[in-house]
C-alpha positions in Angstrom: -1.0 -4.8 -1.2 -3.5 -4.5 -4.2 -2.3 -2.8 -7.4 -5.8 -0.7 -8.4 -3.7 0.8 -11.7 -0.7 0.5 -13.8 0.7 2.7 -16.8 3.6 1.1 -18.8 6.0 4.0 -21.0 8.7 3.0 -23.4 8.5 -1.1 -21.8 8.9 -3.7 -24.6 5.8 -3.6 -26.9 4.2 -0.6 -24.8 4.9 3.1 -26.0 2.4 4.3 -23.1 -0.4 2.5 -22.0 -2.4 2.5 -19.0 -4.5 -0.2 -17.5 -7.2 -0.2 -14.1 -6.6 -3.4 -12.2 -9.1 -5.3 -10.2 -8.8 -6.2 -6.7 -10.2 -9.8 -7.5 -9.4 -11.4 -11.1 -8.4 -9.2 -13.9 -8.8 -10.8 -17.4 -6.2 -9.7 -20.1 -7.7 -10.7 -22.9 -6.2 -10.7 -27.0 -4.8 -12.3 -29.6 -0.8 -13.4 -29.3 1.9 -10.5 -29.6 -0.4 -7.9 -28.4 1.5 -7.7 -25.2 0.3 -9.2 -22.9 3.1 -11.5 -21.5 4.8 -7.9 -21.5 2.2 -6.7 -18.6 2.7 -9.6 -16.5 6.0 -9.1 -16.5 6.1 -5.4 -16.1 3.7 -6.0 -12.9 5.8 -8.8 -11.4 9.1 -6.2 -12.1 7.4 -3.0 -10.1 6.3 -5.8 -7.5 9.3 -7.6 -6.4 11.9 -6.7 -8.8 12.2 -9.7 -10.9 13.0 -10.0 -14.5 11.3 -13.4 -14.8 11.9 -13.5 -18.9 15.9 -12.0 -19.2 17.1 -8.5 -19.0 17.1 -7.8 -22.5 14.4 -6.2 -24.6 13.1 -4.1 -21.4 13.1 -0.8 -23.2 11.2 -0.2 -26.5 13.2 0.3 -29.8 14.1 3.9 -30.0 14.1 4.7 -26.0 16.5 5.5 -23.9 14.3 4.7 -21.1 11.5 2.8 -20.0 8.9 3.3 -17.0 6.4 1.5 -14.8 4.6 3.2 -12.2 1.8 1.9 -10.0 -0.9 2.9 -7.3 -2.2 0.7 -4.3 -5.2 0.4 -2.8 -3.5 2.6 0.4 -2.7 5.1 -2.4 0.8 4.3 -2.2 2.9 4.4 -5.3 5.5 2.9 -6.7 7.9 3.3 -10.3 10.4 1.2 -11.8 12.8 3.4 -14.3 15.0 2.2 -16.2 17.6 3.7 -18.3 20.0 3.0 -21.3 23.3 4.3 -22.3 25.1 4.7 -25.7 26.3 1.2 -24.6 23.7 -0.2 -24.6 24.2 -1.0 -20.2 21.3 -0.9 -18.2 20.4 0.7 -14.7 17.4 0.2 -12.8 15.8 2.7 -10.3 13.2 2.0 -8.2 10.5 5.0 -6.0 8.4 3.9 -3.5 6.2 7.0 -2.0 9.4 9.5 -3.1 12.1 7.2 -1.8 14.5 6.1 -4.5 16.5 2.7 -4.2 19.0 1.4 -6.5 17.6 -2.3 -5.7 14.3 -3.1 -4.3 14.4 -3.9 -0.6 13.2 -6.9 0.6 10.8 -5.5 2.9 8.7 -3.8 0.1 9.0 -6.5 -2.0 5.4 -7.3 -2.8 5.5 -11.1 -2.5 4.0 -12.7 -6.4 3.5 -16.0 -7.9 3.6 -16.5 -11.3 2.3 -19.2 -13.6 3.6 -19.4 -16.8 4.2 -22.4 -20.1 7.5 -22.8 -19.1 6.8 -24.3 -15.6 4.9 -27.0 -17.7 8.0 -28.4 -18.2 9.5 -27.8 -14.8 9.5 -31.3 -13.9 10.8 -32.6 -17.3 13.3 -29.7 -18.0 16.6 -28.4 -17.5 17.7 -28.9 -13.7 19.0 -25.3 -14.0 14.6 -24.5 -14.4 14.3 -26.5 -11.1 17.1 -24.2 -9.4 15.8 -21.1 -10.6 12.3 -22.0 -9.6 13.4 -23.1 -6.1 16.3 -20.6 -5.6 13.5 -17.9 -6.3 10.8 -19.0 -3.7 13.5 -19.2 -1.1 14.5 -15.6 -1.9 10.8 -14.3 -1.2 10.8 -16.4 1.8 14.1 -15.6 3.5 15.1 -11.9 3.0 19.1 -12.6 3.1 18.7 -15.6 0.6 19.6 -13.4 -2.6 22.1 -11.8 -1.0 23.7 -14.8 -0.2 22.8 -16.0 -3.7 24.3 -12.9 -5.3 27.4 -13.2 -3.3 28.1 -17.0 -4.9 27.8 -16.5 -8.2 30.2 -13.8 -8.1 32.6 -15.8 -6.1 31.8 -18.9 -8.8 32.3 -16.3 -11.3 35.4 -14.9 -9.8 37.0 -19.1 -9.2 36.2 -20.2 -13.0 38.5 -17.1 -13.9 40.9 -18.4 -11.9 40.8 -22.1 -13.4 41.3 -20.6 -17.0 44.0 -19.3 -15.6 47.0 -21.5 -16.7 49.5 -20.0 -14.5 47.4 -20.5 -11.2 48.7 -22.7 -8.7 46.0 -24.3 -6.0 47.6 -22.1 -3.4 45.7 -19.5 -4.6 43.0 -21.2 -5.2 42.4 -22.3 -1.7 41.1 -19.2 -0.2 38.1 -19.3 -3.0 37.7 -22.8 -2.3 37.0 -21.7 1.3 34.7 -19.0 0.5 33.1 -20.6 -2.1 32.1 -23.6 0.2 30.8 -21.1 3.2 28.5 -19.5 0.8 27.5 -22.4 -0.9 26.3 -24.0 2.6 23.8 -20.9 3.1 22.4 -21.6 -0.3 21.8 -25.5 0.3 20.0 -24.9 3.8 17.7 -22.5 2.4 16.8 -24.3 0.0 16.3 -27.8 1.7 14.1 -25.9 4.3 12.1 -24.5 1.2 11.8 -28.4 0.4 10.9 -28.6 4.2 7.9 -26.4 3.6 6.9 -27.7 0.7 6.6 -30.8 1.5 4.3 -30.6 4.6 1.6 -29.3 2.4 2.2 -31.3 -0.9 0.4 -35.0 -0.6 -3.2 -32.8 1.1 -2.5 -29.9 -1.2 -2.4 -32.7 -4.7 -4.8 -34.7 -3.1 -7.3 -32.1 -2.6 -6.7 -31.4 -6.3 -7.3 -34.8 -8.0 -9.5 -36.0 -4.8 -7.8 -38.8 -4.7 -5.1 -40.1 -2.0 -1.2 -39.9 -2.9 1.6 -39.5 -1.2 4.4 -37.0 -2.7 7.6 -36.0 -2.1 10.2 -33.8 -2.9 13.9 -34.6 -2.6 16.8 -32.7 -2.6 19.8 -34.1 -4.8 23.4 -33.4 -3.7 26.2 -35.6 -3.9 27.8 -34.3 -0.7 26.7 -34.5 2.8 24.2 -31.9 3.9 25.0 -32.2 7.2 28.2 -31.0 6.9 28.4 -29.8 3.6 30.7 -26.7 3.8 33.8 -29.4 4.8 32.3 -31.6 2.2 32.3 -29.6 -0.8 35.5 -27.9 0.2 36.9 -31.7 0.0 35.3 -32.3 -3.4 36.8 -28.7 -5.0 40.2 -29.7 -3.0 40.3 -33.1 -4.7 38.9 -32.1 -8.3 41.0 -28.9 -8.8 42.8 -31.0 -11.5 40.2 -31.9 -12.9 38.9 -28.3 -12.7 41.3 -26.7 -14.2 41.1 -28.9 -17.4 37.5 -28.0 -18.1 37.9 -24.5 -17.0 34.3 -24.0 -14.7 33.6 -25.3 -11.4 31.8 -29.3 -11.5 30.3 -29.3 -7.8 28.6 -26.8 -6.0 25.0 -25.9 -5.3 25.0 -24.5 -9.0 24.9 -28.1 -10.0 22.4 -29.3 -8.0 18.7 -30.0 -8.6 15.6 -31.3 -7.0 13.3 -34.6 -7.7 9.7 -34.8 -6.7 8.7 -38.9 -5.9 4.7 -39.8 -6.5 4.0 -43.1 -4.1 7.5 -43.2 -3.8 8.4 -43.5 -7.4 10.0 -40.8 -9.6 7.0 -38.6 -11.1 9.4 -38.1 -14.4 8.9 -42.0 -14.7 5.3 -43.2 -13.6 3.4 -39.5 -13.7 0.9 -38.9 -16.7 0.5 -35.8 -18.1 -2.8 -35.0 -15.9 -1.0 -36.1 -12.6 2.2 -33.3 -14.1 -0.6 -30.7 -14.3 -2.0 -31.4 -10.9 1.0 -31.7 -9.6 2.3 -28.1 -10.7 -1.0 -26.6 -9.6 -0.4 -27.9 -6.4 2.9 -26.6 -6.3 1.8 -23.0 -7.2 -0.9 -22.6 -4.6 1.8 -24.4 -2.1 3.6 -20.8 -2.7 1.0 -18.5 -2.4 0.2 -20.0 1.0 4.0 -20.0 1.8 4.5 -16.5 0.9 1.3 -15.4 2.6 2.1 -17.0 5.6 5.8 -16.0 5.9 5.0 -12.8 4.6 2.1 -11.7 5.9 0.9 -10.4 3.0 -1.4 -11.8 0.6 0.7 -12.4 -2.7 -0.3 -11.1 -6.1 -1.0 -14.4 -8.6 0.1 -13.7 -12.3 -1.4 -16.3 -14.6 0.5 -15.7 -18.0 -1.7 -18.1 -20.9 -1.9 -21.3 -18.9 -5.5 -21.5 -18.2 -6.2 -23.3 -21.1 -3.9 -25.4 -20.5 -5.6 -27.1 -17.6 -9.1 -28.9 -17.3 -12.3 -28.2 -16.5 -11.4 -30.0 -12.8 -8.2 -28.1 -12.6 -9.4 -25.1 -13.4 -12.3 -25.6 -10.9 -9.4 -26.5 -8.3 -7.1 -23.1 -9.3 -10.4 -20.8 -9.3 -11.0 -22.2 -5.5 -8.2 -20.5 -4.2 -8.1 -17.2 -5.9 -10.7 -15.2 -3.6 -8.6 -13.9 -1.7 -5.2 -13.0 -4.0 -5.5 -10.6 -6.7 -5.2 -11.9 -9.8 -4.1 -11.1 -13.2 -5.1 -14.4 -16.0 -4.1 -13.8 -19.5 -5.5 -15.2 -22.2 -6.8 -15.5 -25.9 -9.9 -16.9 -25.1 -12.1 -14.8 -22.1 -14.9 -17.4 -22.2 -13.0 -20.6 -21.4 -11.7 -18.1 -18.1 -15.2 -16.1 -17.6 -17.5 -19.5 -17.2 -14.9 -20.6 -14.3 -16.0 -16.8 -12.2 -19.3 -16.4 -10.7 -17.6 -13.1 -9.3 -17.4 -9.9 -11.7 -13.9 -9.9 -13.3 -12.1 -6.8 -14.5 -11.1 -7.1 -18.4 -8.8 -5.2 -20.4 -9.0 -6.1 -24.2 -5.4 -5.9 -26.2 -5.1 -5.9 -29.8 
C-alpha cells in the first residue's frame, strides 16, 4: 500500500495542511518545531493505529476534534477522527473506503517501521523501551498478539487493585493468579518467536552493514522457565503474594521482563562502541521491514523521524541500499546531507 497524499486538520501543530507523498523517498525538510515529528506520527496513526509518542496532545488547542485522511495508490482512502469531550476523554474512529471501525483491524493494518532518537538508546535504556519495541513488532507480526496484550494489562491492572486491597485474602486472589499466568504465557511465546526471527537474520544482516564478520545474538531474559512458564509464574505469584501485597503491584510477569542482545558472545551494553550501537540498530530496523514484508505480504511504509544525521556516511550508504522498494518518509533539518545519499528523484515538502 503506497500513501500518494495526506491532509492533517486540527492534529497537534497542524490547523489544516495538506501534503503529496512520493512513492520512493519523501524528504520533510525544516527547521525544529515546524512539525514535522507531528507528520510522521500522524502517518504511522492512519497506517496502523499507533500512537508511537503518547495519547496526549493529539488535537490542536482550541479543537474539539482532529482528522487525518489519506489516499493510496489503488485510490483507496482512509481517515482517522478523533474527537474530544468537555472532559477532556478521547475517542478514535477510523473509515476505510466508507467502512467505519472503532479500532483498526489487523488486516488493514498497513504494516510501518519507524526510526526515531529514542531507539538510539534502545539498547542502553529503560527495559520497559526494549518491551515496547518488541511487544510492538510482535503485534504487526501476529494478528492476536495485541489482543492478548490488551487482555493482560487489564488483568495486571485489575490484580494490583486487588493487592492494595488490605482486606483481600489470597483466595480471591487465586483465580487472577490463574488468568494472569494463561495470558502471560501467550505474551512470552510471541515474543521469544519474534527473537526466533530476529535472530536468523541478525549476524548476515550486521555483517553486511559493517562488512565485517560478527556473530550476534539476542536473548530473552525471564527468571521462570519458558518451557513451562504458565505453571511457573503461577508458582512465583502463589509464593510472593506476601510479598505482593506489601508493595501493592505485581513483581513477576512478562511486564517485567526484557531482552539482551550478545556481540561475539559478550553483552553489547559492555564491549559495543557507539558505531557497532548504530550498526547494530540499523540492522535491527531493516530486520523488521523484511519481517513485516514477508509475514505480511506487504511492503511496509519506513518512517525515518531526524536520525539520518545521526548515522555515517557508511551507514547511511547501508540504510539507502534497502529503501528501493519501501516508501519512505526521512525528516530532517538538513536536505543535503539526505539528497547526496539518492541518485533517485526524491519528493520534498519544505516546513517552516
Amino acid at each position: 500500500m503506497v500513501f500518494t497524499d495526506i491532509r492533517v486538520q486540527n492534529y497537534r501543530s497542524y490547523k489544516d495542511s495538506s501534503f503529496e507523498l512520493g512513492g520512493g523517498v519523501t524528504i520533510v525538510v525544516g527547521p525544529n518545531a515546524t512539525g514535522k515529528s507531528n507528520l510522521i506520527e500522524a502517518l504511522l496513526l492512519v497506517a496502523n493505529g499507533t500512537k508511537y509518542r503518547g495519547k496526549n496532545g493529539l488535537i490542536r488547542n482550541g479543537s474539539p476534534w482532529a482528522r487525518i485522511d489519506v489516499h493510496t495508490a489503488k485510490n483507496n482512502s482512509r481517515t482517522v477522527k478523533i474527537t474530544s469531550d468537555n472532559n477532556q476523554t478521547s475517542t478514535t474512529e477510523y473509515t476505510i473506503d466508507n467502512k467505519n471501525y472503532k479500532r483498526l483491524p489487523y488486516t488493514q493494518k498497513q504494516p510501518a517501521v519507524i526510526f526515531e532518537p529514542n531507539n538510539l538508546l534502545l539498547l542502553h535504556g529503560e527495559p520497559q523501551n526494549r518491551r515496547e519495541y518488541l511487544d510492538n513488532l510482535s503485534s504487526q507480526i501476529s494478528s492476536g498478539f495485541n489482543t492478548e496484550r490488551l487482555k493482560y494489562k487489564r488483568t495486571l491492572a485489575q490484580r494490583n487493585a486487588l493487592l492494595k486491597n488490605r482486606g483481600i485474602d489470597n483466595t480471591q486472589l487465586f483465580v487472577w493468579n490463574i488468568r494472569l499466568s494463561e495470558l502471560a504465557e501467550s505474551i512470552v511465546k510471541q515474543r521469544t518467536l519474534t527473537i526466533e526471527l530476529i535472530n536468523k537474520h541478525l549476524s548476515n544482516t550486521y555483517s553486511s552493514i559493517s562488512t565485517k564478520k560478527s556473530n550476534l545474538q539476542v536473548i530473552y531474559k525471564t527468571p521462570l522457565n519458558p518451557s513451562n512458564y504458565s505453571a511457573s509464574l503461577l508458582n512465583k505469584l502463589e509464593r510472593d503474594m506476601v510479598i505482593d501485597k506489601e508493595r501493592g503491584f505485581t513483581g513477576s510477569g512478562p511486564h517485567r521482563e526484557d531482552f539482551e542482545v550478545f556481540y561475539n558472545k559478550k553483552p553489547v551494553s559492555l564491549v559495543a562502541s557507539r558505531g557497532e550501537i548504530r550498526t547494530l540498530l540499523l540492522a535491527l530496523k531493516i530486520i523488521e521491514l523484511e519481517l513485516l514484508e514477508e509475514r505480511t505480504d506487504n511492503p511496509p511504509l519506513l518512517l525515518l523521524d531526524d536520525v539520518f544525521s545521526e548515522l555515517d556516511g557508511a551507514r547511511r550508504k547501508a540504510l539507502t541500499k534497502f529503501l528501493d522498494k519501501y516508501q519512505t518518509i526521512i525528516t530532517t533539518t538538513d536536505a543535503d546531507i539526505i539528497l547526496k545519499n539518492f541518485s533517485q528523484n526524491c519528493q520534498i515538502i519544505p516546513l517552516g
